[in-house]
C-alpha positions, 0 to 999 in steps of 0.5 A, spaced: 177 984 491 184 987 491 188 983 495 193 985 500 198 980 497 197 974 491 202 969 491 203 967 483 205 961 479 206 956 484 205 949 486 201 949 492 202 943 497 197 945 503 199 942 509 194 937 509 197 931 505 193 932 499 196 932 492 200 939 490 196 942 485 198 949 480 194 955 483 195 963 486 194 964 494 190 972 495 191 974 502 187 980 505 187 982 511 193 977 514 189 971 511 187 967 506 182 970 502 181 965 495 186 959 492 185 960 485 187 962 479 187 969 480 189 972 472 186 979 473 186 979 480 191 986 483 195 986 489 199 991 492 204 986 493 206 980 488 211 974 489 212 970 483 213 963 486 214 959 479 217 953 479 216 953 487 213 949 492 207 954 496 207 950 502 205 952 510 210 956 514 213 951 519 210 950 526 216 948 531 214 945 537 220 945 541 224 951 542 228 956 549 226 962 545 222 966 550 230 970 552 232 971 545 225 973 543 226 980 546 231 982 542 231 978 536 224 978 533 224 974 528 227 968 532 233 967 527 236 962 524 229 958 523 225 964 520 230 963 514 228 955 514 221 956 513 219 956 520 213 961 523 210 959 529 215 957 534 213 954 542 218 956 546 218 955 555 220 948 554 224 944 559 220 947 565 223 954 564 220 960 561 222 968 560 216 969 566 214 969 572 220 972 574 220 977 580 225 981 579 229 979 586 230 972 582 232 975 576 239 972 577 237 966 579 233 965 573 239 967 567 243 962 571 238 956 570 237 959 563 246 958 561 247 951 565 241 948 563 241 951 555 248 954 555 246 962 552 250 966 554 249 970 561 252 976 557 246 975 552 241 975 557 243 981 560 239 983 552 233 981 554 229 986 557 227 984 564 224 990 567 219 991 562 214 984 565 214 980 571 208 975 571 206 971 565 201 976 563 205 982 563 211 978 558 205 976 554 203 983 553 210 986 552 210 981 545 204 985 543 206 988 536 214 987 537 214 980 533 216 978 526 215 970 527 208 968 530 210 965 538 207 961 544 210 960 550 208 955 555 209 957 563 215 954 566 214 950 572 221 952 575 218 958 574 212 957 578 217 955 584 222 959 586 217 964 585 211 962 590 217 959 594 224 962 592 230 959 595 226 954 598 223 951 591 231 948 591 229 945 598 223 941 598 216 940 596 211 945 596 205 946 602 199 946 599 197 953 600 205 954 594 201 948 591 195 952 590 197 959 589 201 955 584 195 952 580 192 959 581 198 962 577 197 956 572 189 958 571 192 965 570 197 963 564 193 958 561 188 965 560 193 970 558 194 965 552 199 960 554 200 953 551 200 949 556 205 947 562 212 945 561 216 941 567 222 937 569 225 931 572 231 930 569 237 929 572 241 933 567 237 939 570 241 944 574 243 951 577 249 954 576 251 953 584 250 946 581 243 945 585 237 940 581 233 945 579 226 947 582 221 943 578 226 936 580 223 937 587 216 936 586 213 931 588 208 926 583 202 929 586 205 937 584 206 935 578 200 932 577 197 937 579 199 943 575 198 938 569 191 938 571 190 946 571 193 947 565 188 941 563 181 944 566 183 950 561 181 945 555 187 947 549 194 946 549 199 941 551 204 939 557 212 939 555 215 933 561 222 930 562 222 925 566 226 922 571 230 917 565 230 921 559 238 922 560 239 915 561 233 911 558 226 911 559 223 905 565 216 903 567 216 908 571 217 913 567 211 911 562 207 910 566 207 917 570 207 920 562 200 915 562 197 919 568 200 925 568 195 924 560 189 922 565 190 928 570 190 933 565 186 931 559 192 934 554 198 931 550 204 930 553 210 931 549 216 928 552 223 927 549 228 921 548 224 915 547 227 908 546 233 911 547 239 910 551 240 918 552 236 924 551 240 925 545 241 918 542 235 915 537 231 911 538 234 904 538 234 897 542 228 900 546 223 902 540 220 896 540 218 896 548 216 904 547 211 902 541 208 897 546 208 903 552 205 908 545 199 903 544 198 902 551 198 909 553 193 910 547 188 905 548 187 908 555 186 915 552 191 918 555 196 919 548 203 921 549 208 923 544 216 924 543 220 929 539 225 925 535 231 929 533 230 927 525 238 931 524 244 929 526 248 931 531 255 936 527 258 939 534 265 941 535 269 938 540 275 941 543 280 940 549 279 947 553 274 950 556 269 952 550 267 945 550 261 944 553 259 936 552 264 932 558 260 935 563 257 928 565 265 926 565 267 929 571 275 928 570 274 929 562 270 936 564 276 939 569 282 937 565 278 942 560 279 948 565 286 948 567 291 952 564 294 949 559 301 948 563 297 944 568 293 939 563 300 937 559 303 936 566 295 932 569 295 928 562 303 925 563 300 923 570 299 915 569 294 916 576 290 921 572 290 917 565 288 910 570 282 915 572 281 918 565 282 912 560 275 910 561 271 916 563 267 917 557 264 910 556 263 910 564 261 918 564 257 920 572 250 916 573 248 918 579 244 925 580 246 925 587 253 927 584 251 932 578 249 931 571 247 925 568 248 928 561 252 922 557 258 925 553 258 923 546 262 916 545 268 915 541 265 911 536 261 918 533 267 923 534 272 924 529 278 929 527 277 935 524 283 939 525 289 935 528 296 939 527 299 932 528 296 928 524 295 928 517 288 929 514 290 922 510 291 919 516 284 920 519 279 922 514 273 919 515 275 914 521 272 915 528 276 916 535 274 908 537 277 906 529 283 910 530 284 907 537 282 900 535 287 900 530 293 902 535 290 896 539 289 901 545 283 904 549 280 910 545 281 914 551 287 913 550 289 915 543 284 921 544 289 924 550 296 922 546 292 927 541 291 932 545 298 932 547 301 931 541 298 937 539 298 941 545 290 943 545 289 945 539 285 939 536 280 940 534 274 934 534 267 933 531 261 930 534 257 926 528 251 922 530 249 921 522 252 913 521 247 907 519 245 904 526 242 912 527 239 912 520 236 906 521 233 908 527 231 915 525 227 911 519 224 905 523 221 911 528 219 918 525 213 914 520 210 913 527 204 917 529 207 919 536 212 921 533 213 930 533 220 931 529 224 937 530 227 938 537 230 945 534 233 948 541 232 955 537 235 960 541 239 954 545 245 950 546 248 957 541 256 956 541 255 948 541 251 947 534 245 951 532 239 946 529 236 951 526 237 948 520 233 941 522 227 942 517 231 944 511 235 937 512 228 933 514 226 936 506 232 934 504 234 927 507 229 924 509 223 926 504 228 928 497 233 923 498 231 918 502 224 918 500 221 916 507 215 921 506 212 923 499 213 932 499 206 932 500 206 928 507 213 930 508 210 937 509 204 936 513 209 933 518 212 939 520 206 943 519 198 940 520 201 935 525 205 940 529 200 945 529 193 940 530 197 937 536 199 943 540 192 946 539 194 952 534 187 951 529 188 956 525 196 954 523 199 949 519 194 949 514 193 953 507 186 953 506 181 959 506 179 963 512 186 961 514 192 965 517 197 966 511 203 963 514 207 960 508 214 958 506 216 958 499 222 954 497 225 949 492 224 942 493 230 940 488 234 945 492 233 947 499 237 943 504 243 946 510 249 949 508 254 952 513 255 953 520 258 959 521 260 962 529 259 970 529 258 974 535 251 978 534 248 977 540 247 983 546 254 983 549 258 980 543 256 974 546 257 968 539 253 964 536 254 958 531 248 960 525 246 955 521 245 957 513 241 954 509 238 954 501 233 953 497 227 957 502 226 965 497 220 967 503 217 966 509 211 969 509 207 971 516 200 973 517 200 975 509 206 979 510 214 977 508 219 977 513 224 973 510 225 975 502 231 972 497 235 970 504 234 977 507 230 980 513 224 985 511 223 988 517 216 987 517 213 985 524 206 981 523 207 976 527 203 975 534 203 971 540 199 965 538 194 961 544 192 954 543 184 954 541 
C-alpha cells in the first residue's frame, strides 16, 4: 500500500491512557491505515515527528464558533494548539435557525452575550442559510478543523414566536413546532440542544434572552426531542451559574438527564460564580455528582483549568463591570465627566463598594460578578512605579494604605488621569488548589475555550497548551498519557463523536504533533483581522509543529496550509 501520509519517528500517546510507544502513523484515505514500523513503506507526504509526541488532535467541547466559522475555517487560534474538533452553538444560541427578519436581533444576542463585534458579524454570510440544515449544508467542503454545532434554544424561540419569545412562555402548538425543529436539527447532524437560564444572559435592548422565558416543562421538553434521536448531549446553564448552583439547580440538571437520556454539560460547579473554581462548594457538588450518577441520570461540568489574564481598564473597552452598574457607567462618559464624577464624594460614597456588592438581582440586569480586588492588579500606572506595585493585588495595595480597595483603585485612576491600565489574574494558591482537587473527577470536562467568543477581553485559545504545561509537565497532576486522554477520548466518547478522540486503526487521522518538553502559551497580541477591522486578542503558543485533520496538515511549523479536509462532525 502507498499511503496518502506516514507519520515517521514519533512517540505515539493514543488517546486512550495507555503507555506512549515509538511507532509510524500511515493514512490512507483520511484515516488511519497501520500503526507500525513502517521502514519500506511510501507516501506521497511525510512528517518526520522524531523526538515528538503523536498524540490525537484535541476535541474542545465548549466553543461560540458557529459565526466566526463562516469566514475563518480553521477556527483560529485553537487550531494552532492542537485542536481539530470543535462544538460550538453553546449557551442557547446558534448561527441558525434564523430567518432573515431576525437577523438583527440575533447579531445582538451574539455581541452582548459573547462580545464579538457587530462589525465582525456582518462577515458571517447569512444569506447563504436559514434553517439548521441549510447552515449545516452551507459548511460542506468549506471547513479546515472538523465542527459540530448544537441548535440554539433561543433560536428556536424567536424563530416560532419572534418577538413574543422575549415575552412569554410558548403555547403548545410553539412548543411542538419547536420540538419538531429540534427532530429536524438532530437529523442534520446536530450534537444536541443547547439552553440558557442564567441571568447574565441578555439582548442588546437589555431584555433576558429568549430561552430565559421557558418554562421548566419547555426545557424538558426540548431536552426530550434532542434525546429520542439517541446520540449527543444537552449544553444548559442554570438559573444559579453566575452566582452558585442551589438545590434546585441539581436537581432540574438530574431531570433534564432523566427526560432526555443524554449528558448534560453545565458550567460553574462548586463555584461561587460562573468564572470562579470550584471551591467551598465542591464538596456539596460531588454529593450532587454521586446522586445524579446513582440515578442514571450523569451531568458533567467544564472547569476552566486556565486562568483568567484579561485587561482591565477605566474606559469604554472594558467589558467586566457590567454587573456593577455605577463602575460600568463611569467607563463611558467623557473623560471631563468622570474626573468631575470621581471627585463627587456622593459618588465615591455609592462606588467604594460597588465591586464587592456588584447587582444580584436579574430583574435589574446582569448578575455577572465583576472581577474582585484581591485578583486585580497593575500592569501599567503612570503614576505609580513598577517597584511600588509588582506583584501585589488592588486589595494589598489598599490594605497597606488602610483604605477601602475602591477607594485606591478610583484615586488611581484620577492620579493617572485613565490611562491606568490593570489586569485581571484568576491564577493564585486558593484558584490552584481548587482546580487540582476538582479537575481529576470523572465529571469533570476541562477546557471552556469561548473560541470565537469574549475576543477583545482574553483569547482562551490557549487553555490546552497550558493544561500540557501546567498541569501534566509542571504539576504532574496527570501522567502525559492521561493527560492527553482527558482533552481528547473523554471529550469526544462523551459528546458522541466515536470516531475521534483516539488513534487506532480504522480511525479518522485527526492528530497533533508536539513537544512535550515544550509546548505551552506564549503571547497574547491584540490585532485587527476580523471582517470590518474588528480586533482581537490572539493567543500564541509554542511547542505544537502540525495539526493534522482527516490525514491532512492544516497547521505545519506555525503556519496555515491552506488545506480544508475537515467536515461537520455528528454524534453517533
Amino acid at each position: 500500500m502507498e499511503y496518502d501520509l506516514i507519520v515517521r519517528g514519533g512517540m505515539l500517546v493514543d488517546g486512550t491512557g495507555l503507555p506512549r510507544r515509538r511507532v509510524d502513523v500511515g493514512v490512507k484515505d483520511g484515516r488511519i491505515a497501520r500503526i507500525a514500523r513502517l521502514d519500506d513503506a511510501t507516501a506521497r507526504e511525510e512528517i518526520d515527528a522524531t523526538g515528538r509526541i503523536v498524540a490525537p488532535g484535541i476535541v474542545d467541547a465548549h466553543t461560540h464558533y458557529d459565526p466566526q466559522i463562516t469566514f475563518d475555517p480553521y477556527a483560529t487560534m485553537s487550531c494552532f494548539h492542537g485542536v481539530t474538533t470543535v462544538l460550538a452553538g453553546n449557551c442557547g444560541f446558534s448561527a441558525a435557525p434564523v430567518k432573515a427578519q431576525d437577523l438583527e436581533f440575533l447579531k445582538g444576542v451574539f455581541a452582548r452575550v459573547e462580545d464579538m463585534d457587530l462589525a465582525a458579524l456582518g462577515g458571517v454570510r447569512w444569506d447563504q442559510f436559514e434553517t439548521f440544515p441549510e447552515f449545516m449544508a452551507y459548511l460542506g467542503g468549506k471547513l479546515g478543523i472538523n465542527f459540530a454545532c448544537y441548535v440554539g434554544h433561543s433560536n428556536l424561540r424567536r424563530w416560532v414566536m419572534g418577538d413574543a419569545a422575549s415575552e412569554r412562555a410558548a403555547t403548545a402548538e410553539e412548543l411542538a413546532e419547536m420540538r419538531s425543529m429540534v427532530a429536524e436539527a438532530m437529523q442534520a447532524g446536530a450534537a444536541g440542544l443547547s439552553t440558557s437560564l442564567s441571568p447574565t444572559h441578555n439582548d442588546l435592548q437589555d431584555r433576558p434572552v429568549p430561552s430565559r422565558f421557558a418554562t421548566d416543562e419547555e426545557v424538558l421538553a426540548l431536552a426530550e426531542e434532542a434525546g429520542r434521536h439517541g446520540a449527543g448531549s444537552i449544553c444548559f446553564l442554570p438559573l444559579g451559574t453566575t452566582r452558585g448552583l442551589t438545590a434546585d439547580d441539581h436537581e432540574f440538571i438530574i431531570e433534564i438527564g432523566r427526560r432526555s437520556g443524554l449528558p448534560v454539560i453545565i458550567q460553574g460547579l462548586g463555584a461561587r460564580s460562573k468564572v470562579d473554581v470550584p471551591g467551598t462548594g465542591w464538596d456539596d457538588a460531588v454529593v450532587s455528582l454521586d446522586k445524579a450518577q446513582a440515578e442514571g441520570a450523569p451531568f458533567y461540568s467544564m472547569l476552566i483549568a486556565r486562568p483568567f489574564d484579561r485587561a482591565v481598564a477605566f474606559d469604554d473597552t472594558n467589558h467586566h463591570w457590567r454587573g456593577a452598574f455605577g463602575w460600568h457607567a463611569m467607563t463611558r462618559l467623557p473623560i471631563e465627566e468622570r474626573r468631575a464624577l470621581l471627585r463627587d464624594p456622593a459618588t465615591r460614597e455609592e462606588l467604594r463598594f460597588g465591586i464587592e456588592n456588584s447587582n444580584r438581582d436579574p430583574a435589574k440586569g446582569t448578575t455577572l460578578s465583576p472581577p474582585q480586588w484581591p485578583v486585580v492588579f497593575i500592569d501599567v500606572s503612570p503614576s505609580m512605579s513598577p517597584e511600588e506595585h509588582q506583584g501585589k493585588s488592588i486589595q494589598m495595595l489598599a490594605e497597606e494604605r488602610q483604605m477601602a480597595p475602591g477607594d485606591f483603585a478610583l484615586d488611581l485612576a484620577l492620579a493617572d488621569d485613565f490611562a491606568t491600565k490593570l489586569r485581571w489574574r484568576m491564577d493564585g494558591p486558593e484558584w490552584s488548589d481548587a482546580v487540582r482537587k476538582s479537575q481529576t473527577d470523572p465529571r469533570i470536562i476541562i477546557g471552556t475555550s469561548d473560541g470565537g467568543a469574549h475576543l477583545a477581553k482574553d483569547d482562551q485559545a490557549d487553555w490546552s497548551s497550558y493544561f500540557l504545561a501546567r498541569w501534566v509537565r509542571e504539576d504532574k497532576v496527570w501522567t502525559l498519557e492521561e493527560g492527553v486522554r482527558q482533552i481528547t477520548q473523554m471529550p469526544a466518547d462523551l459528546l458522541g463523536f466515536l470516531d475521534r478522540g483516539t488513534l487506532r486503526v480504522g480511525a479518522w487521522a485527526d492528530m497533533m504533533i508536539f513537544d512535550e518538553h515544550e509546548i505551552g502559551p506564549v503571547r497574547k497580541e491584540f490585532v485587527r483581522d476580523l471582517p470590518g477591522g474588528a480586533g482581537r486578542y490572539k493567543a500564541y503558543g509554542k511547542g505544537v509543529y502540525a495539526t493534522i485533520v482527516n490525514g491532512q496538515p492544516i497547521v505545519l511549523n506555525g503556519e496555515l496550509t491552506g488545506r480544508l479536509p475537515g467536515v461537520v462532525v455528528a454524534p453517533q
